[in-house]
C-alpha positions in Angstrom: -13.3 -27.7 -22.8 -14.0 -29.9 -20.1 -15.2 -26.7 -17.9 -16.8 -24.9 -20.8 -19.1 -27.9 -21.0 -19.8 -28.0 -17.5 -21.0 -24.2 -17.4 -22.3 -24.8 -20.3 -24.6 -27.4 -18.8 -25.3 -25.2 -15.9 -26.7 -22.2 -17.8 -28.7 -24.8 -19.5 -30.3 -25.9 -17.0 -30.5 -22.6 -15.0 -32.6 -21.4 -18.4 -34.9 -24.4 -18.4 -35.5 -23.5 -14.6 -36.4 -19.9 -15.2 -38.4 -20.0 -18.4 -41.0 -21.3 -16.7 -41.4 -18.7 -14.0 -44.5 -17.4 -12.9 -44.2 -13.9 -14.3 -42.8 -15.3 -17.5 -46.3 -17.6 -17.5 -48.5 -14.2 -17.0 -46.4 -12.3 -19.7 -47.5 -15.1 -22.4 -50.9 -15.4 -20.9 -51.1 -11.8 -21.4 -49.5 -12.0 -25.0 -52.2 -14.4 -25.9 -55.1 -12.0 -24.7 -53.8 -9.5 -26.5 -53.4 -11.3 -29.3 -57.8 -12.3 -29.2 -58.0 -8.3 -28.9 -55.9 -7.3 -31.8 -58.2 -9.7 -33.8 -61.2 -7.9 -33.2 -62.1 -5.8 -36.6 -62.8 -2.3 -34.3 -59.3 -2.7 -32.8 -57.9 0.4 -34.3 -61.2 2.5 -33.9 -59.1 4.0 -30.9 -55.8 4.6 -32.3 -53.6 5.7 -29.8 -55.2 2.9 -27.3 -54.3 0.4 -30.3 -51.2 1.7 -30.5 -49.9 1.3 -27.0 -51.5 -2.8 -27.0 -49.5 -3.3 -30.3 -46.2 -2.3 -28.6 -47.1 -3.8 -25.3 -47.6 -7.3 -27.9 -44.5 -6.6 -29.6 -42.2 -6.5 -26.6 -44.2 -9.6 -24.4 -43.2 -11.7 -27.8 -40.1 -10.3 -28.1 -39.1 -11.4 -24.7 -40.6 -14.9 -24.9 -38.6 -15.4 -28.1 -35.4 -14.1 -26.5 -35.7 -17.0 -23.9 -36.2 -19.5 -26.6 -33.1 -18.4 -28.7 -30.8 -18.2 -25.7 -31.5 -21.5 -24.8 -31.1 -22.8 -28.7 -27.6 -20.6 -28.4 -26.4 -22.2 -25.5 -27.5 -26.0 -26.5 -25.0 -24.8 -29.6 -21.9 -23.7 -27.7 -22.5 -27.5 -25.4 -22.6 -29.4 -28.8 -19.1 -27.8 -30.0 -17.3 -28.0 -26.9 -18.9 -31.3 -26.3 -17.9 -32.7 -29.9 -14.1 -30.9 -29.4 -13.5 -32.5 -26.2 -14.2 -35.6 -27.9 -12.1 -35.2 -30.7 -9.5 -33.4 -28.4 -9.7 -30.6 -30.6 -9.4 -27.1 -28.4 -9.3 -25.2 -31.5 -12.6 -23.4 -30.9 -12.1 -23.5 -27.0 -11.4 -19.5 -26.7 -14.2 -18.2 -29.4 -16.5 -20.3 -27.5 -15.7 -19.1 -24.0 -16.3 -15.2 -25.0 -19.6 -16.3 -27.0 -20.4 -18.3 -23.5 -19.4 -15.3 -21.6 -22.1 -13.0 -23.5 -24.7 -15.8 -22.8 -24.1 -15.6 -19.0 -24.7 -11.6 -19.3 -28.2 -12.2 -21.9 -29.5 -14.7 -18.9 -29.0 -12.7 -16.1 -30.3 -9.6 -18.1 -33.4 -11.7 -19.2 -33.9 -13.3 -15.4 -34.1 -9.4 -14.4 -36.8 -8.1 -17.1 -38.8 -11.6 -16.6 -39.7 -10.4 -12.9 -40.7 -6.9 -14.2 -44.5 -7.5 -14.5 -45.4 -4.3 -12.3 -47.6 -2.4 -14.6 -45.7 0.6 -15.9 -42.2 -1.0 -15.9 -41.8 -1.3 -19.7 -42.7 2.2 -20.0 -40.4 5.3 -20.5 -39.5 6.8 -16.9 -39.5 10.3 -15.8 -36.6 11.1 -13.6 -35.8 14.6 -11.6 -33.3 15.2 -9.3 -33.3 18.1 -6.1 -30.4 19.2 -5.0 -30.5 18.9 -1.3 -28.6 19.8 1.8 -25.0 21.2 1.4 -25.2 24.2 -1.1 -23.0 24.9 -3.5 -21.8 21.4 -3.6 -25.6 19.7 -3.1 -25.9 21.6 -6.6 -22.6 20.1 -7.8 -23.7 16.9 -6.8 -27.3 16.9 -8.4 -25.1 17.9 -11.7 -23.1 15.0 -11.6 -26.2 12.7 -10.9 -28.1 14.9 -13.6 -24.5 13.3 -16.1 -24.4 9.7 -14.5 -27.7 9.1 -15.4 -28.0 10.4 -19.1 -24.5 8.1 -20.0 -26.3 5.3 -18.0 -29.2 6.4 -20.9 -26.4 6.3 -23.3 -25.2 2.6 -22.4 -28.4 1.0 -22.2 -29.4 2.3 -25.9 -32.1 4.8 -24.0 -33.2 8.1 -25.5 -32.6 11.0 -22.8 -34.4 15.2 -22.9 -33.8 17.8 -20.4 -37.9 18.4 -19.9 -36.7 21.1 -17.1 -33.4 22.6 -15.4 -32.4 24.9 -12.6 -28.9 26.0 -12.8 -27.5 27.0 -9.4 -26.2 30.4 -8.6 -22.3 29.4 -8.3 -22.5 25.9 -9.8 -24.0 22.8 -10.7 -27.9 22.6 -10.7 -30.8 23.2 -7.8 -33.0 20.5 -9.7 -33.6 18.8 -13.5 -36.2 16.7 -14.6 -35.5 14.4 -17.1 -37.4 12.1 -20.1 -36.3 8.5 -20.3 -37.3 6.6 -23.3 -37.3 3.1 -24.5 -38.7 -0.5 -23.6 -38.2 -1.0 -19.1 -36.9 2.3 -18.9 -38.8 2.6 -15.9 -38.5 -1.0 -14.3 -34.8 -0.2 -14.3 -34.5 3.2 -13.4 -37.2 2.8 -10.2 -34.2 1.6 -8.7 -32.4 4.9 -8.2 -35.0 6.6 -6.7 -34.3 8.1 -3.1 -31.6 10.1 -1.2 -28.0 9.6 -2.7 -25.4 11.2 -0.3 -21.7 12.4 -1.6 -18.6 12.4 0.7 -15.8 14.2 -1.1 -12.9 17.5 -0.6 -14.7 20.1 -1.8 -13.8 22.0 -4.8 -15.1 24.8 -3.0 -13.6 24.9 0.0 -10.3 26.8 -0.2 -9.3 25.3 3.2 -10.1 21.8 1.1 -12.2 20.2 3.6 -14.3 17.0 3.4 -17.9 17.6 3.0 -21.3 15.9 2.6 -24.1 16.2 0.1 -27.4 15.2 -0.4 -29.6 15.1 -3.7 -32.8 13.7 -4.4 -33.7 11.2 -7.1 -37.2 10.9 -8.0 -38.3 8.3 -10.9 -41.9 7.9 -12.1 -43.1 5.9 -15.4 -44.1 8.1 -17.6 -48.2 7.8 -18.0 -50.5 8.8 -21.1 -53.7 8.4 -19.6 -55.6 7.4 -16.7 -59.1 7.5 -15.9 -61.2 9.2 -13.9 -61.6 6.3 -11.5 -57.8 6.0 -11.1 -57.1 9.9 -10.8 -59.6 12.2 -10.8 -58.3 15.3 -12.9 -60.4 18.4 -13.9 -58.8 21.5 -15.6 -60.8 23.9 -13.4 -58.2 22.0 -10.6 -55.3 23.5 -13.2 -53.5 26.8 -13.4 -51.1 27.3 -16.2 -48.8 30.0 -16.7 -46.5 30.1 -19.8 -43.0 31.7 -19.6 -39.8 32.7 -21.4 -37.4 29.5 -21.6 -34.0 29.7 -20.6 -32.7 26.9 -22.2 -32.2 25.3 -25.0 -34.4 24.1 -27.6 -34.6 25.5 -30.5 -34.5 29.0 -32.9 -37.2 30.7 -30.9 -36.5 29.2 -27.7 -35.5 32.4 -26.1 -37.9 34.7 -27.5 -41.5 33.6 -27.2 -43.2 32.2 -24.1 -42.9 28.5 -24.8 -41.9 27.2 -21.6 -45.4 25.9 -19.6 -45.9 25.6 -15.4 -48.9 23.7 -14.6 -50.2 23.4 -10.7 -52.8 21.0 -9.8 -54.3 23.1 -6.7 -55.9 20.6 -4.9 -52.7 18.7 -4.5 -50.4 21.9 -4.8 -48.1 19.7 -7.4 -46.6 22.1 -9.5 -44.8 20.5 -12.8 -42.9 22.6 -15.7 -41.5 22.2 -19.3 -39.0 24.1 -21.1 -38.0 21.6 -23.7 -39.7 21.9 -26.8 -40.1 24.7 -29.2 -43.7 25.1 -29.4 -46.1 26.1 -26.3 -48.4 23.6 -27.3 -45.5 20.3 -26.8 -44.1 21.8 -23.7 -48.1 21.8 -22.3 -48.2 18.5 -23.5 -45.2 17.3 -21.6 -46.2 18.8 -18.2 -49.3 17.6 -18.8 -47.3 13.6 -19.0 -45.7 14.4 -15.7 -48.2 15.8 -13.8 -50.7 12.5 -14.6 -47.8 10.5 -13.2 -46.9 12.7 -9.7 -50.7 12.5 -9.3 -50.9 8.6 -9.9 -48.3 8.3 -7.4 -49.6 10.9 -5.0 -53.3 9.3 -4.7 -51.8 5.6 -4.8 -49.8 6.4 -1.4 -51.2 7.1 2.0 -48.0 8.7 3.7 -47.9 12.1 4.0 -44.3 12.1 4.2 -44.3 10.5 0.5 -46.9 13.1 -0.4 -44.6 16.1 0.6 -42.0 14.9 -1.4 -44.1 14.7 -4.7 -45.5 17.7 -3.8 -41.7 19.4 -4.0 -41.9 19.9 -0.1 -38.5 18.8 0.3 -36.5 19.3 3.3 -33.4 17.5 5.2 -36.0 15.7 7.7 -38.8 14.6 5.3 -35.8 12.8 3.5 -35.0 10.2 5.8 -32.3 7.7 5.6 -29.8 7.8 2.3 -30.5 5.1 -0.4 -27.1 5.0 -1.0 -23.9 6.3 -0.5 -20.7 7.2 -2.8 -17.7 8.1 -1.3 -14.6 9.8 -2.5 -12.3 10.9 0.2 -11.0 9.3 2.2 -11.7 5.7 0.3 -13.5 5.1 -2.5 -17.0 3.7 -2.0 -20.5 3.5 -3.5 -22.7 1.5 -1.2 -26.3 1.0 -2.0 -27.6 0.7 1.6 -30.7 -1.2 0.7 -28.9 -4.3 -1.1 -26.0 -3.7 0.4 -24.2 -4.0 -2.9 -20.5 -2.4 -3.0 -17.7 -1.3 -5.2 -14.7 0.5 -5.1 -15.1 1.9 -8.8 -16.6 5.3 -7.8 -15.7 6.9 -11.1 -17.1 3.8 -13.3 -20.3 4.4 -11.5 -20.4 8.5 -11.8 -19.9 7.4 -15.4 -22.8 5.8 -16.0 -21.6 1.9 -14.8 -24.7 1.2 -12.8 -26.6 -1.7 -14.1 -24.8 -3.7 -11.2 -26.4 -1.9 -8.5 -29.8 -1.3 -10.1 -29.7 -5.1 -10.4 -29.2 -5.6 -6.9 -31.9 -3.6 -5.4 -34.2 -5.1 -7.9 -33.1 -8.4 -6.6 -33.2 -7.1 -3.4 -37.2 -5.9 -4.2 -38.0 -9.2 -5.2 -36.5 -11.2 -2.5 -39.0 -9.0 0.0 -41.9 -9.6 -1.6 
């Protein structure tokens, strides 16, 4: 008990030092303005604006109350162990310790979301994947990123659709682009975006030789609206062209144009849809992705960065790896911007990554 008590007091105190953090103090700040505007008797004259301030509302309270009832939990678990050390009575020692254990793992989750105050990380994420250098086994590779992410969806309670996917000629995919829903889907998943390199024996090779490939990983949040002042959009910039989808998605799926390519010719960013049954959901979709490529394309000044939103992707424009998983002849995944580690390869292809994505975010915050 006598250790139990001692962690117990640590947490405590580790709780009582990060509540009052300065992005937890501009999340209730912000709570409370929103709460003045929710008041205001036109507040649902603009439904869909309405809308997104009453979820916004609903998850800055949620949070704030999440810190309060960990630190009630853990003042709990100290008054047991505290009162059975006293009375020598160790009865409750190992229910307490696994109750103690989930704690640790609510506070370090909660210390994470607290220093998400960017302003699209609680919003759903929009994640595609290119299959890079190395061919058959690049499009392997983007396949196997395209499954590691949708069970990392599957953990984290996330709601995952196929918007769009390329299936290579031999095997695996040349690029998918894929819907992430549910509350800092995008704060987390921001993490994974960059080059991720494979080193493995190829299933290809019949002389079984060790090769390298490269996919891409792009993440944006997923964004309703802007205005003009942020992005300037006109639909004279757009051309659409509707085609037959090859994938799934419904009844009718393979027999009616439903599918939707937008390109925004200014920019040359070309998006596409093939989810949805109807024409009109599968413009709507694009429509999502396009306003986020083109929030990130005019928010960045690199041309580099812009030929990569614009799909120019090619080995050079790449640049260095964001991290590395390794196969043969050790196993490895290195994220070489945190430097975190591990040996479990297969945990992580599985969908184990909350570690790393932690880590770079840590790693985010220490640099700025």
């Amino acid at each position: 008990m006598k250790e139990l008590i001692q962690k117990a007091q640590e947490l405590l105190a580790e709780i009582q030092k990060n509540q009052p953090l300065a992005q937890l103090d501009k999340k209730q700040t912000r709570w409370s303005e929103l709460q003045d505007i929710m008041a205001a008797p036109d507040f649902w004259a603009d439904n869909k604006k309405a809308s997104a301030l009453a979820k916004e509302a609903a998850g800055l309270e949620k949070e704030i109350q999440l810190w309060g009832a960990l630190a009630k939990a853990v003042k709990e678990i100290l008054t047991l162990a505290e009162a059975g050390q006293k009375e020598g009575d160790n009865s409750l020692a190992e229910d307490l310790e696994k109750q103690f254990t989930k704690l640790e793992n609510d506070f370090r989750e909660l210390k994470f979301v607290t220093m998400m105050s960017e302003e699209y990380d609680r919003d759903n994420a929009v994640v595609s994947i290119h299959a890079g250098a190395g061919g058959t086994d690049a499009q392997d590779w983007a396949e196997m990123l395209l499954r590691m992410y949708l069970r990392y969806a599957e953990k984290r309670g996330l709601k995952a659709a196929i918007l769009d996917k390329s299936d290579g000629q031999e095997a695996g995919i040349k690029s998918a682009t894929v819907e992430f829903r549910g509350e800092y889907a995008y704060g987390y998943l921001k993490a994974e975006a960059g080059v991720h390199r494979l080193v493995r024996i190829s299933p290809f090779d019949a002389e079984k030789m060790r090769h390298t490939s490269f996919a891409l990983v792009e993440v944006l949040p997923e964004i309703e609206e802007l205005n003009d002042q942020e992005m300037p959009i006109k639909s004279d910039d757009l051309r659409i062209d509707v085609f037959r989808s090859s994938g799934h998605g419904g009844q009718s799926v393979n027999t009616t144009d439903s599918a939707v390519r937008i390109k925004h010719l200014p920019t040359g960013i070309t998006v596409s849809c093939q989810n949805e049954r109807s024409q009109l959901q599968n413009k709507e979709t694009a429509m999502k992705i396009l306003r986020s490529k083109l929030y990130q394309y005019y928010q960045t000044e690199l041309e580099e960065e812009r030929q990569r939103i614009r799909g120019e992707f090619n080995e050079a424009a790449w640049g260095n790896q964001a991290r590395s998983y390794v196969i043969h002849p050790y196993k490895m995944v290195k994220d070489h911007r945190s430097d975190y580690e591990t040996q479990e390869v297969e945990k992580v292809l599985d969908g184990d990554l909350q570690e790393l994505i932690e880590a770079e975010l840590q790693n985010r915050a220490v640099a700025n």
